[in-house]
DRENTORKOL-3810 file (N, C-alpha, C; in nm, 4 decimals):
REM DRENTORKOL-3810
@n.u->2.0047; n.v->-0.8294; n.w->-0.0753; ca.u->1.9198; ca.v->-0.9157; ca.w->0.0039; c.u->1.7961; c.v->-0.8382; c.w->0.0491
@n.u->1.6870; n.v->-0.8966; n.w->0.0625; ca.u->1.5661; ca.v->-0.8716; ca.w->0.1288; c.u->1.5597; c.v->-0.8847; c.w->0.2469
@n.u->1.5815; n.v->-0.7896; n.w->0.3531; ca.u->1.5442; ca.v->-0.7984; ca.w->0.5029; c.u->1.3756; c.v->-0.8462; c.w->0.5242
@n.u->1.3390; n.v->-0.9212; n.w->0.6378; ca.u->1.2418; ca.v->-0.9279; ca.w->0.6632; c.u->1.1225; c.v->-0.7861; c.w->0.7010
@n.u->1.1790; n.v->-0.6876; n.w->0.7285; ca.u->1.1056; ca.v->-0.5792; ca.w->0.7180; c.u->1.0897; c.v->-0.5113; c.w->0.6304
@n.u->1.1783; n.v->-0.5272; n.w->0.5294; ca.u->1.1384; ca.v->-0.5171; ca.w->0.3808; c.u->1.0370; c.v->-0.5249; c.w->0.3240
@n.u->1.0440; n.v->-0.6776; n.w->0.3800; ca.u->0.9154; ca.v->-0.7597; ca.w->0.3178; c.u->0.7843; c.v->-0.7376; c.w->0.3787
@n.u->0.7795; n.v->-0.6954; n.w->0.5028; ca.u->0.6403; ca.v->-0.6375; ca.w->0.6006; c.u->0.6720; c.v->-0.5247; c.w->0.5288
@n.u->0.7017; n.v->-0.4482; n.w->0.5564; ca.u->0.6783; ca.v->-0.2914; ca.w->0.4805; c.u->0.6212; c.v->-0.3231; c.w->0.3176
@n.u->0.6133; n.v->-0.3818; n.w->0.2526; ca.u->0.6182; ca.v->-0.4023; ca.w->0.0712; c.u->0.4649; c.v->-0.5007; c.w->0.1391
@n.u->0.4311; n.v->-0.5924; n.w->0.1858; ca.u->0.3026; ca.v->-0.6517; ca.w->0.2221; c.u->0.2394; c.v->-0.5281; c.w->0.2875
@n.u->0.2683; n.v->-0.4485; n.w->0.3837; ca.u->0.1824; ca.v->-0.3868; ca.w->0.4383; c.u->0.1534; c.v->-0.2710; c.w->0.3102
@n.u->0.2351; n.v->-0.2442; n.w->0.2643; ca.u->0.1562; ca.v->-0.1113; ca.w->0.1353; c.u->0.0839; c.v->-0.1454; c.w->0.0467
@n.u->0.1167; n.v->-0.3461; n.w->-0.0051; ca.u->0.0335; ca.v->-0.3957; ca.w->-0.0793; c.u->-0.1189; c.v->-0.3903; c.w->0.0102
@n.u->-0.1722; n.v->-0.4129; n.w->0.1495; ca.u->-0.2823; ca.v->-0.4080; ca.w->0.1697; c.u->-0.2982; c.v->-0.2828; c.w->0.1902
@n.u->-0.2219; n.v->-0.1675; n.w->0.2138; ca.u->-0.2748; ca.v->-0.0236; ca.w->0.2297; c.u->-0.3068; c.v->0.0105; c.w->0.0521
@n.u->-0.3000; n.v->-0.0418; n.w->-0.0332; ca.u->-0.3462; ca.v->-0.0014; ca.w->-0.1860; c.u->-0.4550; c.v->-0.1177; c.w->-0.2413
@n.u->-0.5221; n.v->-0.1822; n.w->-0.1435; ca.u->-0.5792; ca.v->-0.2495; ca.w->-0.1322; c.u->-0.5430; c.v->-0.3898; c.w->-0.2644
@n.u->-0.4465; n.v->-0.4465; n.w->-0.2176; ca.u->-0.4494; ca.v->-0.5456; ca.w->-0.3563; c.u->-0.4202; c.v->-0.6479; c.w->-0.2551
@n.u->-0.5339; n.v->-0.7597; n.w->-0.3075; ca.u->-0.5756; ca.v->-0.9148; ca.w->-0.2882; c.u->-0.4325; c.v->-0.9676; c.w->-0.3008
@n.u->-0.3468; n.v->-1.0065; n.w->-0.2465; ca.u->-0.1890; ca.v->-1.0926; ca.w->-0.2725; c.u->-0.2034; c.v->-1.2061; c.w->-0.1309
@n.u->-0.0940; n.v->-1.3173; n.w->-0.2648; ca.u->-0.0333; ca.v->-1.4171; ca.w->-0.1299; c.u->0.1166; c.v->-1.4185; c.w->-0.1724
@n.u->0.2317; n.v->-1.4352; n.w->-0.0422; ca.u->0.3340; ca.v->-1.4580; ca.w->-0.0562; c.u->0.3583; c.v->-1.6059; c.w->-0.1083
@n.u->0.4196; n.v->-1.6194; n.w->-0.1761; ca.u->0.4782; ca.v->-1.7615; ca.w->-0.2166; c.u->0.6449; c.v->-1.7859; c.w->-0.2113
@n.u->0.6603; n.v->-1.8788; n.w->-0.2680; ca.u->0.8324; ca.v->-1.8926; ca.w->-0.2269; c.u->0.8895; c.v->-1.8860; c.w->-0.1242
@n.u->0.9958; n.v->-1.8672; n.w->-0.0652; ca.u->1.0688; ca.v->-1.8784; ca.w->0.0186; c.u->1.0545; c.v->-1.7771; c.w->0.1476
@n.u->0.9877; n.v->-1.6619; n.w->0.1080; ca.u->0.9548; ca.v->-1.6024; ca.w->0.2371; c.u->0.7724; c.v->-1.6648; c.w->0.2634
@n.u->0.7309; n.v->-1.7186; n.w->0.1881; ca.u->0.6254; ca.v->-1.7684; ca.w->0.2058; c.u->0.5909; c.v->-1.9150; c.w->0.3406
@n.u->0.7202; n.v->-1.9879; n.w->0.2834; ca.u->0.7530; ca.v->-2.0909; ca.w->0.3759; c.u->0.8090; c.v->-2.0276; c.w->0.5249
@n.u->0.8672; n.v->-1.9453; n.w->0.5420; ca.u->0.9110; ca.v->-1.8846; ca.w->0.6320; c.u->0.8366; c.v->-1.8162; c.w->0.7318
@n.u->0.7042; n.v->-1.7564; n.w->0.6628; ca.u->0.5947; ca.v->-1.6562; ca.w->0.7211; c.u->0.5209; c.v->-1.7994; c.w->0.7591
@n.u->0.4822; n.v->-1.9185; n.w->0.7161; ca.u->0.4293; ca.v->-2.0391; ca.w->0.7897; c.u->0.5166; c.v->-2.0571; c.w->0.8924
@n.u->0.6344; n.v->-2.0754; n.w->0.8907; ca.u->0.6991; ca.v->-2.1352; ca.w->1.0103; c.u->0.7205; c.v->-2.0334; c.w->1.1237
@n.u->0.7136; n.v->-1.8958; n.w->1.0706; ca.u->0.7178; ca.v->-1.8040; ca.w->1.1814; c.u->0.8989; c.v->-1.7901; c.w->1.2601
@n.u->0.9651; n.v->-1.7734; n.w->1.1203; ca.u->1.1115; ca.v->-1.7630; ca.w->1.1477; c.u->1.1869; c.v->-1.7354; c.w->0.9829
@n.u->1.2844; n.v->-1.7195; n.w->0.9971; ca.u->1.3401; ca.v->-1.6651; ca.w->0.8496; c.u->1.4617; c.v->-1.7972; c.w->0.8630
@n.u->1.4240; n.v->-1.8505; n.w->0.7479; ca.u->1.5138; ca.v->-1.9900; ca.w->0.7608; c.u->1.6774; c.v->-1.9480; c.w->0.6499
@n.u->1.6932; n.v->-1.8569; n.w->0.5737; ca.u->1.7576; ca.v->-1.8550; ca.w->0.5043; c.u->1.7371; c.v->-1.6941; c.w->0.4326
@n.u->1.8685; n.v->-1.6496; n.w->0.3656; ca.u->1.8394; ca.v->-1.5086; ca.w->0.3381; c.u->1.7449; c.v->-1.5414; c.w->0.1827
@n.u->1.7160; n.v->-1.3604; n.w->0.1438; ca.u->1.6285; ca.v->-1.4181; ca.w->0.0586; c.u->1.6309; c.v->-1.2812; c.w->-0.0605
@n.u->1.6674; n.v->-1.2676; n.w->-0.2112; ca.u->1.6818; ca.v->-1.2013; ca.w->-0.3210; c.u->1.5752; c.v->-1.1443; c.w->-0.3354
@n.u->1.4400; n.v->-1.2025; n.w->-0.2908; ca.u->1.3171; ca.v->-1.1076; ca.w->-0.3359; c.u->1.1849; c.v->-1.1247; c.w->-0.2540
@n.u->1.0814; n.v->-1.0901; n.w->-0.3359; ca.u->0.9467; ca.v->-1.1686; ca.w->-0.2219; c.u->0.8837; c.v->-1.1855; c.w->-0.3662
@n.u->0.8442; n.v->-1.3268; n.w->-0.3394; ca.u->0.7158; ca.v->-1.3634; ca.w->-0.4730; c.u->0.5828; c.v->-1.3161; c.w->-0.4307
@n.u->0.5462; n.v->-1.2803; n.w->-0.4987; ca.u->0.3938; ca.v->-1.2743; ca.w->-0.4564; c.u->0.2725; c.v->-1.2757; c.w->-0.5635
@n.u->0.1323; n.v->-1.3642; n.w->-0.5507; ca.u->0.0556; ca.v->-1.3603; ca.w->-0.6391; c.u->-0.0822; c.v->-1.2365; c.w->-0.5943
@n.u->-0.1115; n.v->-1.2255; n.w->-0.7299; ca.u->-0.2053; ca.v->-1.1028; ca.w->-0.6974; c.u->-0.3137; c.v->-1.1086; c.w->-0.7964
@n.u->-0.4142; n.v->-1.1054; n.w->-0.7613; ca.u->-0.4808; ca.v->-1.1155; ca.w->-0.8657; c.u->-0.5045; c.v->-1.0598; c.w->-0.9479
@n.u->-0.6026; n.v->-1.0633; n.w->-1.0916; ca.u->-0.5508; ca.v->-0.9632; ca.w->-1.2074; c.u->-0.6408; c.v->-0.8563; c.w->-1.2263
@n.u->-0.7619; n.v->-0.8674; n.w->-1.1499; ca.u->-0.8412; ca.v->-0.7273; ca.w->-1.0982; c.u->-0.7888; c.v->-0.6200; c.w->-0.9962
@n.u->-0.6625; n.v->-0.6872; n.w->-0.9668; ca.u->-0.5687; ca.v->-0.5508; ca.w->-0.8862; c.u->-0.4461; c.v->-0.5247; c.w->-0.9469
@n.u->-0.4376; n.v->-0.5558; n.w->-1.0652; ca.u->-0.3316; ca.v->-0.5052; ca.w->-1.1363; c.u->-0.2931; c.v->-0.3694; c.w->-1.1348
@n.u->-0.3945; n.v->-0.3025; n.w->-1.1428; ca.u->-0.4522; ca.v->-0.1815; ca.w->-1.1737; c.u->-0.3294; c.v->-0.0458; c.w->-1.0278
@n.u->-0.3786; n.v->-0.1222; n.w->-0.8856; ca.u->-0.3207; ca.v->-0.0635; ca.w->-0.7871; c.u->-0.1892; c.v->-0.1265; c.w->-0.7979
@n.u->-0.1460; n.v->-0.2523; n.w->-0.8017; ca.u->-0.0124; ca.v->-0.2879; ca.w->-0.7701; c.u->0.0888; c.v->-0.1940; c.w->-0.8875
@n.u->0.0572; n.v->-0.1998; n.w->-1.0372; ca.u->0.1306; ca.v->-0.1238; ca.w->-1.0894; c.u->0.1249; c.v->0.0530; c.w->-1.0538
@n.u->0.0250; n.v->0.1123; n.w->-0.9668; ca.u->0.0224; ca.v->0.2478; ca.w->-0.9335; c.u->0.1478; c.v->0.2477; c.w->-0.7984
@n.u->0.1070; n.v->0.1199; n.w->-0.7343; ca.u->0.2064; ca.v->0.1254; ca.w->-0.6067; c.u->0.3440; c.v->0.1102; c.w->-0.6300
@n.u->0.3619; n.v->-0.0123; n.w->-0.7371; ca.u->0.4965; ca.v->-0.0171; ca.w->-0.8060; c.u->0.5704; c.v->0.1189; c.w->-0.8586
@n.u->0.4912; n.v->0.1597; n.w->-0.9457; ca.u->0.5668; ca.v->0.3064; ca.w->-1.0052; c.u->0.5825; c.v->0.3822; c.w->-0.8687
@n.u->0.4471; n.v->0.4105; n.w->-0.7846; ca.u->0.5370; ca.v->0.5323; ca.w->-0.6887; c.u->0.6459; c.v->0.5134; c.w->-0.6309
@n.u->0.6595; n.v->0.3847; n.w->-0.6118; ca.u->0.7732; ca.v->0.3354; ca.w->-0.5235; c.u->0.9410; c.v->0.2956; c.w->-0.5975
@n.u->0.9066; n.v->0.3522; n.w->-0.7603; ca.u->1.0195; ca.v->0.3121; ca.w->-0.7814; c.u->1.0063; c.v->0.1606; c.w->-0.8380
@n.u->0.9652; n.v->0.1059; n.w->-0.8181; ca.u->0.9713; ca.v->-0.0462; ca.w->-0.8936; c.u->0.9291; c.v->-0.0911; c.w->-1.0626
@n.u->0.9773; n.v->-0.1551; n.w->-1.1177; ca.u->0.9720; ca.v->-0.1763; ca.w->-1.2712; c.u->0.8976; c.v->-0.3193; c.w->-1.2375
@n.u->0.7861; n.v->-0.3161; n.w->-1.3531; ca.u->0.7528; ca.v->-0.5120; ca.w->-1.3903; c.u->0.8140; c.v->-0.5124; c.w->-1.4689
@n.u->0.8514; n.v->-0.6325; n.w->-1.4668; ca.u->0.9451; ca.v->-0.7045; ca.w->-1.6016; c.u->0.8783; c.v->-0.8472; c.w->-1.5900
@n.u->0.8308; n.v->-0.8574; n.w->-1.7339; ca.u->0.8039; ca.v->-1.0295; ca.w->-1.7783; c.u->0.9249; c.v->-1.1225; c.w->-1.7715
@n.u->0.9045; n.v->-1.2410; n.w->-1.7012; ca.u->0.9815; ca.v->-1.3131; ca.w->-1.7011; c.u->0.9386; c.v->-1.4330; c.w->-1.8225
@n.u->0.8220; n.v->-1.4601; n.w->-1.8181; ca.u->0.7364; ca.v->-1.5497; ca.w->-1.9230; c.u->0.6920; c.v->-1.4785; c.w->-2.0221
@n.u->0.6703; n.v->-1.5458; n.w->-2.1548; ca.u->0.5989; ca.v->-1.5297; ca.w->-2.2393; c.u->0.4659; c.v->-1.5282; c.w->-2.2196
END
């Protein structure tokens, strides 16, 4: 499971590596309502594709793999 400070810690390094993102999905609805309605497997997030560049530098330091889900 994804704790909610998880998810602030992983948003806050995304703006300390400066990459443009919005949460979507289920912690997305949650960060509107300003409460955690349900536990949660991950954090979606969109980013745009001129910061690809930092999110995959931040990903590797941290240990994280992309994996395509789509073609």
């Amino acid at each position: 499971m994804l704790s909610a400070e998880q998810a602030v810690e992983l948003c806050e390094a995304l703006e300390g590596a400066r990459v443009r993102y919005w949460v979507m999905g289920g912690w997305g609805v949650d960060a509107l309502l300003g409460r955690e309605t349900r536990s949660h497997k991950d954090l979606d997030i969109l980013a745009l594709i001129d910061d690809l560049p930092q999110l995959r530098r931040l990903f590797g330091d941290n240990g994280f793999a992309l994996s395509h889900v789509w073609e």
